[in-house]
C-alpha positions in Angstrom: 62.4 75.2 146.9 63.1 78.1 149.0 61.0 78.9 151.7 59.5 82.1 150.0 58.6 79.7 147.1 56.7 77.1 149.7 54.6 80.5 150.6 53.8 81.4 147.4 52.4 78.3 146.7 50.5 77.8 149.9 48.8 81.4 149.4 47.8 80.2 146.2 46.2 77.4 146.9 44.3 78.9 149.6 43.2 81.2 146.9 42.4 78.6 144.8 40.3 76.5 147.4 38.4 79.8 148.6 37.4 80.6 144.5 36.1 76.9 143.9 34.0 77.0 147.4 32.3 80.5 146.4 31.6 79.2 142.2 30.0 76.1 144.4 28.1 78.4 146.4 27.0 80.2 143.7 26.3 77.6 141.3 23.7 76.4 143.8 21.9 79.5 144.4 21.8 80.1 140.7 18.5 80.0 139.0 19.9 80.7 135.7 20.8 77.1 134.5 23.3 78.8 131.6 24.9 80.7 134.6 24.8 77.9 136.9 26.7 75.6 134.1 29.4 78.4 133.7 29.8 78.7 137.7 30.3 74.9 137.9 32.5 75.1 135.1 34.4 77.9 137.1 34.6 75.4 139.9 36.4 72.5 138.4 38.5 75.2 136.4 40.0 76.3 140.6 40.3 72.4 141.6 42.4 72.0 138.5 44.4 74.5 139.4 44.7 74.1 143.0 45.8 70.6 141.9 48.4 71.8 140.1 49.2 74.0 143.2 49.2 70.8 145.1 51.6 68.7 142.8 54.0 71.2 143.0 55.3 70.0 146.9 
């Protein structure tokens, strides 16, 4: 993996962590328990991915 691919993969995931911290955020502030749902939903939808991210390296 070339070292322009390592920091393609790095950004991502750092884009990745910073979307599932603000859906948790969110999700707690929420007093809309459909919205709430969806926003926690929206988190483990970024950790998947930023797992993915991960098992790339």
């Amino acid at each position: 993996m070339t070292s322009k691919e390592l920091l393609y993969i790095e950004d991502a995931l750092g884009h990745e962590n910073f979307m599932k911290s603000c859906a948790k955020k969110t999700s707690g502030k929420l007093t809309d328990p459909t919205l709430s749902t969806y926003m926690a939903e929206l988190e483990q939808k970024h950790a998947a991915l930023a797992s993915k991210f991960l098992n790339l390296l």
